[in-house]
MARNU-183369 format. One record per residue (C-alpha): residue number from 1; residue in one letter; x, y, z. Coordinates in Angstrom, 1 decimal. Layout:
N
PT    n  res      xx      yy      zz
PT  NUM    A       X       Y       Z
...
This chain:
495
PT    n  res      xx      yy      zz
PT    1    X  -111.4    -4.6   -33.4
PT    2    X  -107.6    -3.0   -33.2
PT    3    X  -107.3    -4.5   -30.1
PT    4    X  -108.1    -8.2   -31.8
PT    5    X  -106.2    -7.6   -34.7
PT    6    X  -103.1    -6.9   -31.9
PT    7    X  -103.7   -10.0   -29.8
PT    8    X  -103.3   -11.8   -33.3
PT    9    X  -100.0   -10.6   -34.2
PT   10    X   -99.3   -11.4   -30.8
PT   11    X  -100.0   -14.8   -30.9
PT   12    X   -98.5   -15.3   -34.1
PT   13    X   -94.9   -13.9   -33.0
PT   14    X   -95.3   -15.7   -29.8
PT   15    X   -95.4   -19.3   -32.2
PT   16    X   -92.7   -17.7   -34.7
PT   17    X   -90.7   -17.2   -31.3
PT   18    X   -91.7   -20.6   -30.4
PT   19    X   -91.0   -22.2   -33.6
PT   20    X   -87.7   -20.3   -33.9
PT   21    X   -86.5   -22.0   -30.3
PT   22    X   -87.9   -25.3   -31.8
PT   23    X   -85.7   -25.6   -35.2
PT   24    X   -82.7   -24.0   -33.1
PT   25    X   -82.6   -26.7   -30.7
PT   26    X   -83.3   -29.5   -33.3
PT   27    X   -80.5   -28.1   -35.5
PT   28    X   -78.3   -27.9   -32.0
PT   29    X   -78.9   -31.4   -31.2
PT   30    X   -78.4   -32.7   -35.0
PT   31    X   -75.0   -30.6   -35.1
PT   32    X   -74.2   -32.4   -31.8
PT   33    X   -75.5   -36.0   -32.8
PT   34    X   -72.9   -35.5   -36.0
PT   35    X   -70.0   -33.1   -34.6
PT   36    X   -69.5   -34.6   -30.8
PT   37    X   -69.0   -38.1   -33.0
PT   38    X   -66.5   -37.0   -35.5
PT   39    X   -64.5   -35.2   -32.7
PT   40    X   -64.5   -37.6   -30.7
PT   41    X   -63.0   -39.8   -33.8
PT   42    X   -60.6   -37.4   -34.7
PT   43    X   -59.5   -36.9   -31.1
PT   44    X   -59.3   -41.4   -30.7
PT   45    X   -57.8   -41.0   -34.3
PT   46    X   -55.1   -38.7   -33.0
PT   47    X   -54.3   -40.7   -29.7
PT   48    X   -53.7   -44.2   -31.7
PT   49    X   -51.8   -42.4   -33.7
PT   50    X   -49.7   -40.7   -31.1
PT   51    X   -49.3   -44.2   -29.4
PT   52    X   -48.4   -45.8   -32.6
PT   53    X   -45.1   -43.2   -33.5
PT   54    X   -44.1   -43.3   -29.8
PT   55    X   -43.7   -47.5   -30.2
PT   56    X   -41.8   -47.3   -33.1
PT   57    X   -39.6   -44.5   -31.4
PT   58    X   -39.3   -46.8   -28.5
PT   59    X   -38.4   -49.6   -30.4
PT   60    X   -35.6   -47.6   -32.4
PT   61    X   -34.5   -46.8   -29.0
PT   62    X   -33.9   -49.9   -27.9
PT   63    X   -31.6   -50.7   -31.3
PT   64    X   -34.2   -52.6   -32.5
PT   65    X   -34.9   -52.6   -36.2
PT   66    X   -38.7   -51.8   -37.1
PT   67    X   -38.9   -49.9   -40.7
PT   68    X   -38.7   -52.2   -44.0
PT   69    X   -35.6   -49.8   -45.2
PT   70    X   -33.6   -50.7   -42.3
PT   71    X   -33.6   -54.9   -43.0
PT   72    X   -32.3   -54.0   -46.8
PT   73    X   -28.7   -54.9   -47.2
PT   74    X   -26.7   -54.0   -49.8
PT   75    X   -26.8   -56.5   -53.3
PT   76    X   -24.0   -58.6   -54.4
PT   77    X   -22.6   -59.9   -57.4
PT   78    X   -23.8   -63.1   -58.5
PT   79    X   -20.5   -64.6   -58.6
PT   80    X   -20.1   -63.8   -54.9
PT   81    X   -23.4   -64.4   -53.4
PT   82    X   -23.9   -67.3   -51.6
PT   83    X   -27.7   -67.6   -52.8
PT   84    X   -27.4   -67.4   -56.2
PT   85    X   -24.2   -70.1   -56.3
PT   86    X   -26.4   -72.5   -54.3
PT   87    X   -29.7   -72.0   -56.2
PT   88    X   -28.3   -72.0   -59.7
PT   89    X   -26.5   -75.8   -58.5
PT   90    X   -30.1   -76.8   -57.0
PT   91    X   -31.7   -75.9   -60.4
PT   92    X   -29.4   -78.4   -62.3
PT   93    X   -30.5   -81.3   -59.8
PT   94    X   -31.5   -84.3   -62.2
PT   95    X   -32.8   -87.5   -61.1
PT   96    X   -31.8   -90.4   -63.0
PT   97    X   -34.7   -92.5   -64.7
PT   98    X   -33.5   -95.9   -63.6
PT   99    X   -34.6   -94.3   -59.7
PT  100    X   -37.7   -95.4   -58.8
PT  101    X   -38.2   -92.4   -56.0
PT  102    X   -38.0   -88.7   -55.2
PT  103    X   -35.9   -86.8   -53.0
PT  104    X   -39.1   -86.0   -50.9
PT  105    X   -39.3   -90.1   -50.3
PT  106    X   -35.7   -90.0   -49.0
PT  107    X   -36.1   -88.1   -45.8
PT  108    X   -40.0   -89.0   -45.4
PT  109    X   -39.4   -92.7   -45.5
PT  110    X   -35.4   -93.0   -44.1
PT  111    X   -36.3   -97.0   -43.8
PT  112    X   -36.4   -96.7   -48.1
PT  113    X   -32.6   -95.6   -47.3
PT  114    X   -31.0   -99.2   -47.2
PT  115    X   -33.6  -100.7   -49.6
PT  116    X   -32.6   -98.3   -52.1
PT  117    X   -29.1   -97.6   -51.7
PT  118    X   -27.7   -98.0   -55.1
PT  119    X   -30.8   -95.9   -56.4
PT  120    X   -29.5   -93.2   -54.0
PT  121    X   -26.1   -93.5   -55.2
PT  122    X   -27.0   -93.1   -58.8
PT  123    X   -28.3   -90.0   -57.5
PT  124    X   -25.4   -88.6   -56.3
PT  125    X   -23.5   -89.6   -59.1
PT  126    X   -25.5   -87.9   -61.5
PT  127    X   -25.2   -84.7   -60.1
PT  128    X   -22.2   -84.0   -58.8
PT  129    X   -22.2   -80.3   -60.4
PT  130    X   -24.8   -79.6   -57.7
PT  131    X   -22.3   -80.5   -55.0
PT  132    X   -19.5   -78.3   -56.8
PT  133    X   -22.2   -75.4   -56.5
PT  134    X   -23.0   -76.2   -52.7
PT  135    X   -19.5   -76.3   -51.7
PT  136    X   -18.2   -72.9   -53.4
PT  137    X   -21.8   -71.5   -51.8
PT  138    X   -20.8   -72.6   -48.3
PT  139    X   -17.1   -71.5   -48.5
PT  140    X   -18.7   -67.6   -50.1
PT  141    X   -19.0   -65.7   -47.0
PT  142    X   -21.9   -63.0   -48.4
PT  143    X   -26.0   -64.0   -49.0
PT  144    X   -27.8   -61.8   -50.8
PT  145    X   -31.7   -62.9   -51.4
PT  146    X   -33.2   -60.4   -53.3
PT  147    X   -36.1   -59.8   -50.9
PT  148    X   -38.5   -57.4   -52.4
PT  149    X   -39.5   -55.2   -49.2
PT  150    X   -41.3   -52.3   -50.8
PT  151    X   -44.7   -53.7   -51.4
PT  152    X   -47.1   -54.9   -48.6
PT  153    X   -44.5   -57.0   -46.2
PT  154    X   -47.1   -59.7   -45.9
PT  155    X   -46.1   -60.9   -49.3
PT  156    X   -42.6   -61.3   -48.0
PT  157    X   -41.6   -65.1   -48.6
PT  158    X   -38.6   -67.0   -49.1
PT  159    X   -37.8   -66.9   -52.8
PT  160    X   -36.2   -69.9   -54.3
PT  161    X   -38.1   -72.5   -51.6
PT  162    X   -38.3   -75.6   -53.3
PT  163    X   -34.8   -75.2   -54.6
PT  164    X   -33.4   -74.8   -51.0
PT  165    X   -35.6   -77.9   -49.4
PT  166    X   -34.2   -80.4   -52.8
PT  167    X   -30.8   -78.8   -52.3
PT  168    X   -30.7   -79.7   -48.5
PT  169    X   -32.5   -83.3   -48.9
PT  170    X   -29.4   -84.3   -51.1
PT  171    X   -26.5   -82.7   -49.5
PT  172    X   -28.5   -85.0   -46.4
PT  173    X   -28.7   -88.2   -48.5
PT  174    X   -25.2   -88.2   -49.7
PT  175    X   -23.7   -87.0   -46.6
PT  176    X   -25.7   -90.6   -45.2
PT  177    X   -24.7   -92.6   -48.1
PT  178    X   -20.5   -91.6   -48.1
PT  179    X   -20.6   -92.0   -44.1
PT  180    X   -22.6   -95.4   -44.3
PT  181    X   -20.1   -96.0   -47.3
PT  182    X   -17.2   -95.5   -45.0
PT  183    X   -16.5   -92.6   -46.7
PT  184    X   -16.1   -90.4   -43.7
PT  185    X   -14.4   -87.8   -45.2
PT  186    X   -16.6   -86.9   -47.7
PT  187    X   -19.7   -87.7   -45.4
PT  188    X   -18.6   -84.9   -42.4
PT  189    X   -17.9   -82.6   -45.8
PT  190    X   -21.2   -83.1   -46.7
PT  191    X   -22.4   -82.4   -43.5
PT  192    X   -20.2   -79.2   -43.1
PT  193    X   -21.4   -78.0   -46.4
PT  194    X   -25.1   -78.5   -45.5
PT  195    X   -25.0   -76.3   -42.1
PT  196    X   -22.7   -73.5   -44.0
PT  197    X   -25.4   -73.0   -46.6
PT  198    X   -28.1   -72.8   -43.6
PT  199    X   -26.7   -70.3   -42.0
PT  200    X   -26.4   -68.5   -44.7
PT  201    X   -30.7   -69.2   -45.7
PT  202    X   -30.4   -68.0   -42.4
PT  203    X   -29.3   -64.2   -43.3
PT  204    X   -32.5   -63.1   -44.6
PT  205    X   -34.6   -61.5   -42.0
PT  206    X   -37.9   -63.2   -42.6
PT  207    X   -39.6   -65.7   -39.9
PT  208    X   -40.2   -68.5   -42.7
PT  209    X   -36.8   -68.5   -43.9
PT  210    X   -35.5   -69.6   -40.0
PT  211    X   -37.4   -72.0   -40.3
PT  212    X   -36.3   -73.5   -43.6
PT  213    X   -33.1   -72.9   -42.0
PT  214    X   -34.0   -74.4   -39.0
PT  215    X   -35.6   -77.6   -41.3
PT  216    X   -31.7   -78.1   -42.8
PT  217    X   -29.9   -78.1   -39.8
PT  218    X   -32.3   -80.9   -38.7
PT  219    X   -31.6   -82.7   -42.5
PT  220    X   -27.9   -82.7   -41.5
PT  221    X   -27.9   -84.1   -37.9
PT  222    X   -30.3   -86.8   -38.5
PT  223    X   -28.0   -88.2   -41.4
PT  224    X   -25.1   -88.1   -39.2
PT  225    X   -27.3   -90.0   -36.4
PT  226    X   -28.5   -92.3   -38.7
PT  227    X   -25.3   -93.4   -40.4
PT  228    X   -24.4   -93.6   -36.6
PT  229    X   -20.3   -93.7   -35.3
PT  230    X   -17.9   -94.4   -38.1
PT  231    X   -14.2   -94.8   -38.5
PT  232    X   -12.1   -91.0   -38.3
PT  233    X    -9.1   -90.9   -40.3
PT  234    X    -6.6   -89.0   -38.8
PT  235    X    -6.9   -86.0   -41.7
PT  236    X   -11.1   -86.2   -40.2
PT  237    X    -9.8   -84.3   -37.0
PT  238    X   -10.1   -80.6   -38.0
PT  239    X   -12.8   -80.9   -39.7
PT  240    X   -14.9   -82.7   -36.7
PT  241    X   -13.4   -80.0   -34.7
PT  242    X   -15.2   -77.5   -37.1
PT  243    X   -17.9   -78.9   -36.9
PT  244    X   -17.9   -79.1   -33.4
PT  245    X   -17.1   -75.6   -32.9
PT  246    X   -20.2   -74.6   -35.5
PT  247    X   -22.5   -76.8   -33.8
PT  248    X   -21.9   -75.2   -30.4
PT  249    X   -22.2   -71.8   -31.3
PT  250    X   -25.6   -70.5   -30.9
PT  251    X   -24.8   -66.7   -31.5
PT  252    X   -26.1   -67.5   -35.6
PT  253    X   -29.5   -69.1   -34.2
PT  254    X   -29.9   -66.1   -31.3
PT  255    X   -29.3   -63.3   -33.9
PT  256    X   -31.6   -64.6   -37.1
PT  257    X   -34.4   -65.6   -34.4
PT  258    X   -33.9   -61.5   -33.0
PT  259    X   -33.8   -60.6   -36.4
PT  260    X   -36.9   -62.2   -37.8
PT  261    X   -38.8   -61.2   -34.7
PT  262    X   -38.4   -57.7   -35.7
PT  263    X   -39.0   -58.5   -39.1
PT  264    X   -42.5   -60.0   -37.9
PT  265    X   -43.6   -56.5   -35.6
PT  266    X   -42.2   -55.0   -38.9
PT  267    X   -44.7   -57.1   -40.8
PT  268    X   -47.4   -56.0   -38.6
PT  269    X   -47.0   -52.4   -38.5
PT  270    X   -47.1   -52.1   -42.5
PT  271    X   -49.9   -54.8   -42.6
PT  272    X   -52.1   -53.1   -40.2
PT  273    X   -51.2   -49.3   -41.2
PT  274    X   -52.3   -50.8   -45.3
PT  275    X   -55.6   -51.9   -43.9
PT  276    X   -56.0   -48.8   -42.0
PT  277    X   -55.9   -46.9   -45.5
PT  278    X   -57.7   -49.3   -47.3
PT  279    X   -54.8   -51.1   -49.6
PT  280    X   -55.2   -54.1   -47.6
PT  281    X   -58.1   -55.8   -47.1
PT  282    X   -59.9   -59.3   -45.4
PT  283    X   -62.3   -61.0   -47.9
PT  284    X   -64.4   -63.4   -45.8
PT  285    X   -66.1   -64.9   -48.7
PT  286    X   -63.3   -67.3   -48.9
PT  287    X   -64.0   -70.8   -49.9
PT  288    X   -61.4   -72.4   -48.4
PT  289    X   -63.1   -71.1   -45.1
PT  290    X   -59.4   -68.9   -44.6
PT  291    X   -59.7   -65.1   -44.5
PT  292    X   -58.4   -64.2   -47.9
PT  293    X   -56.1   -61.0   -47.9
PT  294    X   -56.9   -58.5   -50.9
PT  295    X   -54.1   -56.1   -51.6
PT  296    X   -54.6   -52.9   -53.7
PT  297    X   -51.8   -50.3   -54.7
PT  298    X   -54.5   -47.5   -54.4
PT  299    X   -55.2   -45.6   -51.2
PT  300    X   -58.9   -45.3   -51.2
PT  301    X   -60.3   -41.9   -49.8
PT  302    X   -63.1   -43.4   -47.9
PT  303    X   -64.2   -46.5   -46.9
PT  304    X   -65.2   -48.3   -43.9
PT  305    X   -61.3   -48.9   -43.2
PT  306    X   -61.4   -44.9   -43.1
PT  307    X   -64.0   -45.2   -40.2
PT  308    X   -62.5   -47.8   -38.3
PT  309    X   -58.7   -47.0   -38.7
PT  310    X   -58.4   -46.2   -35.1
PT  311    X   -59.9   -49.8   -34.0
PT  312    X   -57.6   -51.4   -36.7
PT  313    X   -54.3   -49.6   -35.4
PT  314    X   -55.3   -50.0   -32.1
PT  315    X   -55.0   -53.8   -32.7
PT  316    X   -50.9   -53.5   -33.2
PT  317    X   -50.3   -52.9   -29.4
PT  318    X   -50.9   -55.9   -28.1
PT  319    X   -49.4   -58.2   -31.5
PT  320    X   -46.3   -55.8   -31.1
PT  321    X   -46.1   -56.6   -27.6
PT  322    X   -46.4   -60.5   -28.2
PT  323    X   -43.7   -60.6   -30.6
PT  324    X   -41.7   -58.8   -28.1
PT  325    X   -41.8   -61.1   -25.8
PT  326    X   -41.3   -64.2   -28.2
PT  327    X   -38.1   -62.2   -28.8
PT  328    X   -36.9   -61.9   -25.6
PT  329    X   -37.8   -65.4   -25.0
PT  330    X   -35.6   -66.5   -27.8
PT  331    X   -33.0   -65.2   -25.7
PT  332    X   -33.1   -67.3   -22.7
PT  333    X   -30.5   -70.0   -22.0
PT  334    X   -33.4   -72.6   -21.6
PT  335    X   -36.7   -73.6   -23.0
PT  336    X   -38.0   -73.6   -18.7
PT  337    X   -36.4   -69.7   -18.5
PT  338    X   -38.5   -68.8   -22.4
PT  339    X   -41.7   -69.8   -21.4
PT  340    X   -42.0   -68.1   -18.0
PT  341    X   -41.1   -64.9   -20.4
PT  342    X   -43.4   -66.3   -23.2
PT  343    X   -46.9   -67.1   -22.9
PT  344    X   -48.1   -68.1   -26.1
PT  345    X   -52.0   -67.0   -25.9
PT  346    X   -53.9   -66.2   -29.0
PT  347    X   -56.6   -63.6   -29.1
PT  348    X   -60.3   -64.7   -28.0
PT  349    X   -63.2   -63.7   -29.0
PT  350    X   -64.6   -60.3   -27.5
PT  351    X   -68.0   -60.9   -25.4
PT  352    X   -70.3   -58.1   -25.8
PT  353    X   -71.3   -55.8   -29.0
PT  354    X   -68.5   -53.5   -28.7
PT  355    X   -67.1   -53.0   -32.6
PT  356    X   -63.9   -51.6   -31.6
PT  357    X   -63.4   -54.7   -30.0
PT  358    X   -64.3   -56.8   -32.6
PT  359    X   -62.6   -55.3   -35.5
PT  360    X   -59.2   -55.3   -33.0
PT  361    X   -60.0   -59.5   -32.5
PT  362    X   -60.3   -59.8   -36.0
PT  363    X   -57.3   -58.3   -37.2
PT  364    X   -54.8   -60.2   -34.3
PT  365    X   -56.7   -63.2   -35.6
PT  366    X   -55.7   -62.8   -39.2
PT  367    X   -51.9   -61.5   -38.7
PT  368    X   -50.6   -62.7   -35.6
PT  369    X   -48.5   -65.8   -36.2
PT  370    X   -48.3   -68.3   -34.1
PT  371    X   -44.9   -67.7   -32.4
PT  372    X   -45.0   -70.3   -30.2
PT  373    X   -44.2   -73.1   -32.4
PT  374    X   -41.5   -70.7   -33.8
PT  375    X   -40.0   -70.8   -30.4
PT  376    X   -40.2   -74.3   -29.6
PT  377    X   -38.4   -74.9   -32.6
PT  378    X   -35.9   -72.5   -32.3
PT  379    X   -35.0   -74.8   -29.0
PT  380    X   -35.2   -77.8   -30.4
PT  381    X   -32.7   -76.7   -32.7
PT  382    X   -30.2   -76.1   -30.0
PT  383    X   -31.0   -79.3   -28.5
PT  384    X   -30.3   -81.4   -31.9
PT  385    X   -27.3   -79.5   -32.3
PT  386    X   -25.7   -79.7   -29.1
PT  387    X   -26.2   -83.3   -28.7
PT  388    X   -24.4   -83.7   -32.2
PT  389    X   -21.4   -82.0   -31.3
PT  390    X   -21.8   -84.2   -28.2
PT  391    X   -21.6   -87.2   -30.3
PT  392    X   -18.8   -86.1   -32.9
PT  393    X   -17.0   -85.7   -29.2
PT  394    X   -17.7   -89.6   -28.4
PT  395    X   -16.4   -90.1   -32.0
PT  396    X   -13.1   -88.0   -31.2
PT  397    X   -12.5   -89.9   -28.0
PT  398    X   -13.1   -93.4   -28.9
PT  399    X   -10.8   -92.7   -32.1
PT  400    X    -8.2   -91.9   -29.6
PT  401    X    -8.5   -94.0   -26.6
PT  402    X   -10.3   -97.0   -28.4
PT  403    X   -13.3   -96.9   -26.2
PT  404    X   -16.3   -94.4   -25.4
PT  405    X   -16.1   -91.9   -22.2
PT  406    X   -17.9   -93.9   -19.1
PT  407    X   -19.2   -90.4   -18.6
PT  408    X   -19.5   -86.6   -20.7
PT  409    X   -17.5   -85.1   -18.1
PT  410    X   -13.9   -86.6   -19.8
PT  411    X   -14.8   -84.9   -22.8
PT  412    X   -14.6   -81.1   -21.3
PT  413    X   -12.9   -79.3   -22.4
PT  414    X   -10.1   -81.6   -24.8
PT  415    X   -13.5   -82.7   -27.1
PT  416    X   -16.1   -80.0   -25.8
PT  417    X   -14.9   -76.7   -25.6
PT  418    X   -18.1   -76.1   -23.4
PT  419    X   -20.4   -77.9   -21.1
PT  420    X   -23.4   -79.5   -23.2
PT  421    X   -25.8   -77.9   -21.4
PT  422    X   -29.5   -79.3   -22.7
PT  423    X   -31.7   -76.5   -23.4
PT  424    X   -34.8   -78.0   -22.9
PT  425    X   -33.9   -78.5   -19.3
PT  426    X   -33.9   -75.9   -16.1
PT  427    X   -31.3   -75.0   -14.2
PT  428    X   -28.2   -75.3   -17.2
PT  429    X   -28.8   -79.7   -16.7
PT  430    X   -26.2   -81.4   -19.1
PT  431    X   -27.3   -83.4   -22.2
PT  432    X   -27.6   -87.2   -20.3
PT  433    X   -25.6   -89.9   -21.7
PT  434    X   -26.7   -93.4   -21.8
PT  435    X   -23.4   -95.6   -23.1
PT  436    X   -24.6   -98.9   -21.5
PT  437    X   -28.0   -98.7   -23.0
PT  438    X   -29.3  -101.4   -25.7
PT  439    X   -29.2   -99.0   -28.2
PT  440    X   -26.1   -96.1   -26.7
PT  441    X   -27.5   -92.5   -26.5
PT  442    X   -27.1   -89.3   -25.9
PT  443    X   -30.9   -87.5   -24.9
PT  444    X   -32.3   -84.7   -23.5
PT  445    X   -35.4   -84.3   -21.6
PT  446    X   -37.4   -82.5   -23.9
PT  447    X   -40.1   -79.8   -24.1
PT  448    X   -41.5   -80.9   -21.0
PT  449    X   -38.3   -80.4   -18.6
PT  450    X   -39.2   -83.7   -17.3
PT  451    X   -36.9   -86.8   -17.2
PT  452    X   -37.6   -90.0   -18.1
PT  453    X   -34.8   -91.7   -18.3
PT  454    X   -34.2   -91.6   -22.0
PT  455    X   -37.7   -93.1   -22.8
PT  456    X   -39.0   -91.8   -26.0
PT  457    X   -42.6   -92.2   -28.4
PT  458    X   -43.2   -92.8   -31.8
PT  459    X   -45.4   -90.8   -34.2
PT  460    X   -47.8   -93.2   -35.8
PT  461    X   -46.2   -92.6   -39.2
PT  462    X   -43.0   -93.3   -37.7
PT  463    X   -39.8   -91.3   -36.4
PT  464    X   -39.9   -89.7   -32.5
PT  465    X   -42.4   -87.5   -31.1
PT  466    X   -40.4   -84.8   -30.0
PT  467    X   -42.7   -83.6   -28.2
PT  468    X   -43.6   -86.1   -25.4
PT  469    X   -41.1   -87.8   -23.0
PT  470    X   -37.2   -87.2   -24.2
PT  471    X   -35.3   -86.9   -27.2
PT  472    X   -32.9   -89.3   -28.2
PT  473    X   -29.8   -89.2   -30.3
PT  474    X   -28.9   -93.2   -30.9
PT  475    X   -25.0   -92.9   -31.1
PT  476    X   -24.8   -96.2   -33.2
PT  477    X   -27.7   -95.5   -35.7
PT  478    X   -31.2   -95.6   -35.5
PT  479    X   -33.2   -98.3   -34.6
PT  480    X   -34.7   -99.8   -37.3
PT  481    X   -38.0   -99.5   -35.7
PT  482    X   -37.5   -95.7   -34.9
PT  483    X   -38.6   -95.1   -39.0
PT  484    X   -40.9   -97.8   -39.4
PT  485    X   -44.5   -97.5   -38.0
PT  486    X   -44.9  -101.1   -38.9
PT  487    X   -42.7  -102.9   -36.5
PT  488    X   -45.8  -102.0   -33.9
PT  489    X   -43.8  -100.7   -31.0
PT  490    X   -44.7   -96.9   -29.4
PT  491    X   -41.9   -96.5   -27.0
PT  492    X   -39.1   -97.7   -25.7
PT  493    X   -37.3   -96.8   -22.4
PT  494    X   -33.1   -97.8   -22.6
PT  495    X   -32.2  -100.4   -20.1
C-alpha cells in the first residue's frame, strides 16, 4: 500500500516536472517570437538612423545646405525688397473694359498680337504705375520672399504666383508692342526689366520658383524674337551690351538650380522624417485618384508609421541620391555631358511580398519629383538665352556695318564677349547660323544633340516642339505660321 501510494507521488512530480519543462519552453519561445522581433527593429531602427545623420553630415561637408534654418535669409524692408515693389505694382494691374482679352490670351495665342494691337496698347497705357513698380523692383538689388520654412517643407510654394506670371505676361507684351512700335528704346527696357525681376524670383530657394523664373526669361526672349531686328539708336548701345552681358552669364541659372536642388533633398528629409513620426501622412482614398498628403502638428506615440519608420527612412537614400545627381548634372557645360551624369529613372514597383520594400516604393513614388524635366529645362534656358544674346550681336553689327555677319565668328569678341557655345550640343558646338535662309536664323540642335540643319516641328496647337529636331530663333520675326496651327504646315527645314 505505501509502496503505491509512493509510485503515485512519483508519477505526479514526474508530470509536474514535465509540465513545468512544457510552460517554460512555451513561454521561452513566446518571449522569443515577441523579443528577437522588437530587437531586431530597434537594432534596423538604430542603423537607418545612424545612416540618415551620417548623410546629412556628409552633405554639410561638402558645403552643401540641407537644414530648413540654413536657406532663411535675413528680411528686408518693404521699401527695399525687390518682391514686395514688384508684387504691390502687379496687384494694381487693370485691364481696360473696351479689351476684349486677357493677359493669359496674349502669350497663348501670339497670332491675337497683330489682330489686337491697339487693344494691347490700351493695356499698357492703363497701367503704367505697374511699370513704374517693375522698374524700381529690377534696379533694388535685395529679394526677400517671406518663405515660411518652419512647417512641413512640402507646403513650401511660391507665394504671390499669379501676381508674378500677370506681371511677366505684360512686361512681355509691352516690351513686343514698343519694339514692333519702333520704340526700341523702351522695348530692350522692357526687356531688361523683365530678366532683372527673374533673377531676382530666382533668389528664393524653392524648385517651383526656378521654374517660374525659368517661365519669364522665356516671356522676354520670345517677345524680342517675335518683334524680330529693329532699328538701334545710338543711346540703344549700352543697354544691348547689358543685356548681352546678362544673357551670357549663366553663374545666376547654375547657382538657383544648386540651390533648389538642396532645397528639394531638404524637402525630402523633413517630409520623410514627418511621416516617420506620424505628422505626415498618405490618404489613398483620394478621389482625384492622387495620393492626398494629410499633415498633423501632433506627433502621435504609436501608429503604424511608429512600426515602419525604419522602411520609411530607409526610402531617403536613394531620393537623396537622385537629387544629387540632378545637381551635379545641372553643372555640366552641356545637355550630352548632364545626362551621362543624370539618369532620370523613377521608382518601379517592388516584385515580391516584401513590406519594407513596398512601403520604400511608395514613399519615392509620392515625393520624388520628377527632376528630369527640371533639368531639361534648366538647358533650354541656356539655349534660349545664348542665342538671344547672339541675335542682339547681329543687331549690333548690322547697326554698324549696314549688313549681317556672313558668319558668328566676326562677332567674337567685339559683339560676344564669349563663344556661343549651344548647350544642347556635345563637344562645346557653337549655336549655327543660318543668314541665307528664307526665314534668317540662329538654332541649335536641341535635346537630341542631333543636327538637322535647322529643321524644326510644330505642336498641334501651334508654336515649336522643342523637343524634336532643332530649335530656332527667326532673327526677322516669327513666321506667321510658327503660332498658328491653322495654316496646316508641321515642319519646315530652312533652304
Amino acid at each position: 500500500m505505501v509502496d503505491q501510494v509512493a509510485q503515485n507521488e512519483n508519477q505526479q512530480s514526474a508530470k509536474g516536472r514535465l509540465s513545468f519543462s512544457w510552460n517554460k519552453a512555451i513561454t521561452l519561445f513566446l518571449l522569443l517570437i515577441v523579443v528577437c522581433p522588437i530587437g531586431i527593429w530597434f537594432a534596423w531602427r538604430s542603423s537607418v538612423d545612424r545612416r540618415l545623420d551620417a548623410l546629412i553630415t556628409s552633405q554639410q561637408q561638402a558645403g552643401k545646405k540641407i537644414k530648413p534654418a540654413e536657406f532663411e535669409s535675413e528680411p528686408i524692408a518693404d521699401e527695399r525688397n525687390a518682391v514686395t515693389i514688384f508684387v504691390q505694382g502687379a496687384q494694381s494691374i487693370t485691364i481696360p473694359e473696351s479689351v476684349s482679352f486677357t493677359l493669359e490670351d496674349i502669350y497663348k495665342y501670339p497670332r491675337r498680337f497683330e489682330e489686337k494691337r491697339d487693344q494691347i496698347d490700351a493695356i499698357v497705357r492703363a497701367n503704367r504705375e505697374f511699370f513704374e513698380h517693375a522698374k524700381r523692383a529690377a534696379a533694388t538689388e535685395d529679394a526677400f520672399w517671406k518663405l515660411d520654412l518652419t512647417g512641413p517643407l512640402i507646403q513650401t510654394l511660391l507665394p504671390n504666383l499669379p501676381e508674378c506670371r500677370a506681371g511677366a505676361k505684360l512686361l512681355a507684351a509691352s516690351a513686343e508692342l514698343h519694339l514692333k512700335n519702333g520704340k526700341t528704346t523702351e522695348g530692350l527696357d522692357r526687356i531688361e526689366t523683365l530678366l532683372a525681376v527673374a533673377d531676382h524670383v530666382r533668389a528664393a530657394p524653392v524648385l517651383i520658383q526656378y521654374m517660374v523664373s525659368m517661365s519669364m526669361d522665356s516671356y522676354a526672349i520670345d517677345a524680342l524674337e517675335r518683334a524680330g531686328m529693329t532699328q538701334l539708336g545710338d543711346n540703344d548701345r549700352a543697354t544691348v551690351h547689358r543685356l548681352i552681358q546678362s544673357l551670357l552669364d549663366h553663374q545666376t541659372l547654375d547657382t538657383s538650380w544648386t540651390i533648389a536642388m538642396q532645397m528639394e533633398k531638404t524637402i525630402m528629409i523633413d517630409s520623410v522624417t514627418r511621416m516617420a513620426n506620424g505628422t505626415l501622412s498618405m490618404d489613398a482614398r483620394n478621389v482625384s485618384g492622387l495620393v492626398a498628403l494629410n499633415i498633423s502638428n501632433k506627433r502621435k506615440s504609436f501608429s503604424f508609421a511608429t512600426i515602419a519608420s525604419p522602411a520609411i527612412k530607409s526610402a531617403l537614400f536613394e531620393m537623396v541620391e537622385y537629387a544629387d545627381d540632378a545637381e551635379r548634372a545641372g553643372m555640366q557645360t552641356s545637355y550630352t555631358d548632364a545626362t551621362r551624369e543624370f539618369a532620370d529613372v523613377r521608382p518601379t514597383r517592388p516584385k515580391g511580398l516584401s513590406p519594407a520594400k513596398h512601403v520604400r516604393w511608395t514613399i519615392q513614388s509620392v515625393l520624388m519629383p520628377s527632376l528630369g524635366r527640371a533639368l531639361y529645362m534648366h538647358f533650354r534656358t541656356r539655349t534660349i538665352r545664348v542665342q538671344a544674346a547672339t541675335a542682339l550681336a547681329i543687331q549690333l553689327y548690322e547697326h554698324d556695318t549696314g549688313q549681317r555677319p556672313a558668319s558668328l565668328e566676326q562677332l567674337v569678341p567685339k559683339y560676344l564677349p564669349t563663344a556661343p557655345v549651344d548647350p544642347f550640343a556635345p563637344d562645346g558646338e557653337w549655336i549655327r547660323y543660318l543668314p541665307d535662309a528664307d526665314h534668317p536664323c540662329l538654332y541649335s540642335v536641341g535635346s537630341n544633340g542631333v543636327d538637322d540643319g535647322g529643321a524644326y516641328q510644330l505642336r498641334k496647337k501651334g508654336g515649336i516642339d522643342a523637343d524634336a529636331q532643332d530649335m530656332p530663333f527667326f532673327l526677322d520675326g516669327k513666321p506667321e505660321h510658327i503660332d498658328d496651327p491653322s495654316s496646316g504646315q508641321n515642319n519646315e527645314t530652312p533652304e
